[in-house]
C-alpha positions in Angstrom: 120.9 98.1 85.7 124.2 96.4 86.4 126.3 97.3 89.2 128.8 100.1 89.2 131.9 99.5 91.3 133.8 102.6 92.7 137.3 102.7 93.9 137.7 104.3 97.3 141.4 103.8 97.1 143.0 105.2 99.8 140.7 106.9 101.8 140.2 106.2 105.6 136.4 105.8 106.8 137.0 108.7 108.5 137.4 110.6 106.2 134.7 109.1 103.8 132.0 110.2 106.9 133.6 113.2 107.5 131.4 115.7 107.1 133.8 117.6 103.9 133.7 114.1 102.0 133.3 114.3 98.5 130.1 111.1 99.4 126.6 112.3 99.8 124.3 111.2 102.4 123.3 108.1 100.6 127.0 106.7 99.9 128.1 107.4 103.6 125.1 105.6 104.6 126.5 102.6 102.9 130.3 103.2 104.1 128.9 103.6 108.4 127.3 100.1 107.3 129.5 98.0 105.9 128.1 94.9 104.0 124.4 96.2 104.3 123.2 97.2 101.0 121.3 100.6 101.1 118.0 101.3 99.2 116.5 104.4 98.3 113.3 104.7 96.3 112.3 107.7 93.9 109.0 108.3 92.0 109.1 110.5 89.1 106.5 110.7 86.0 104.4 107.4 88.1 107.6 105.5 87.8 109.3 104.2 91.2 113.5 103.9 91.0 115.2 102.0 93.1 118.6 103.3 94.1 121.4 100.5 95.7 124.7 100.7 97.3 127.0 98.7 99.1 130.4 99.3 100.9 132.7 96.1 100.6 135.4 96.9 103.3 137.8 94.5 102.2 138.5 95.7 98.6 137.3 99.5 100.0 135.0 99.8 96.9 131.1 100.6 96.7 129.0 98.5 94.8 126.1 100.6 93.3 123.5 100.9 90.4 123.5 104.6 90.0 125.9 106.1 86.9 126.2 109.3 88.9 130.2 109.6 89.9 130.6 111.7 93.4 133.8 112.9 91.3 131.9 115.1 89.3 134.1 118.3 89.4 137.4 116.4 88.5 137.3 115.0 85.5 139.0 116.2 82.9 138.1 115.7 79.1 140.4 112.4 77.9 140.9 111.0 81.5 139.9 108.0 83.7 138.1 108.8 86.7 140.0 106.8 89.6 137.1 106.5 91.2 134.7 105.2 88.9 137.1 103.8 85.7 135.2 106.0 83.7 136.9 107.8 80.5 135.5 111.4 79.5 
């Protein structure tokens, strides 16, 4: 799959790790390791997946090839996600 960017904007690191971030375990992974891409490897139905992401500090965005938005709750039918440019 091609990589997914999303905008972290202006969230600090801190509060990215924090442990009330809107990140799960597997984005704050990449964020405490930044430049270090993260794997993580699923099986279902005798396929493996491969899960990536990486935190790019300088442009505060995570390079990723899972669809799944950690902004799940806030979009709103006929927006743009800020963080992930989608449009519902």
């Amino acid at each position: 799959m091609p990589d997914m960017e999303l905008k972290l904007g202006k969230r600090t690191k801190r509060d990215l790790l924090s442990k009330y971030s809107i990140l799960g375990y597997f984005y704050k992974r990449a964020v405490a390791n930044p430049g270090v891409t993260q794997f993580e490897y699923t099986e279902e139905n005798g396929y493996e997946y491969e899960r990536r992401a990486t935190y790019l500090k300088a442009t505060k965005t995570i390079l990723t090839n899972d669809l799944a938005c950690p902004v799940a709750h806030g979009h709103h039918i006929g927006s743009t996600c800020s963080m992930c440019g989608l449009k519902d």
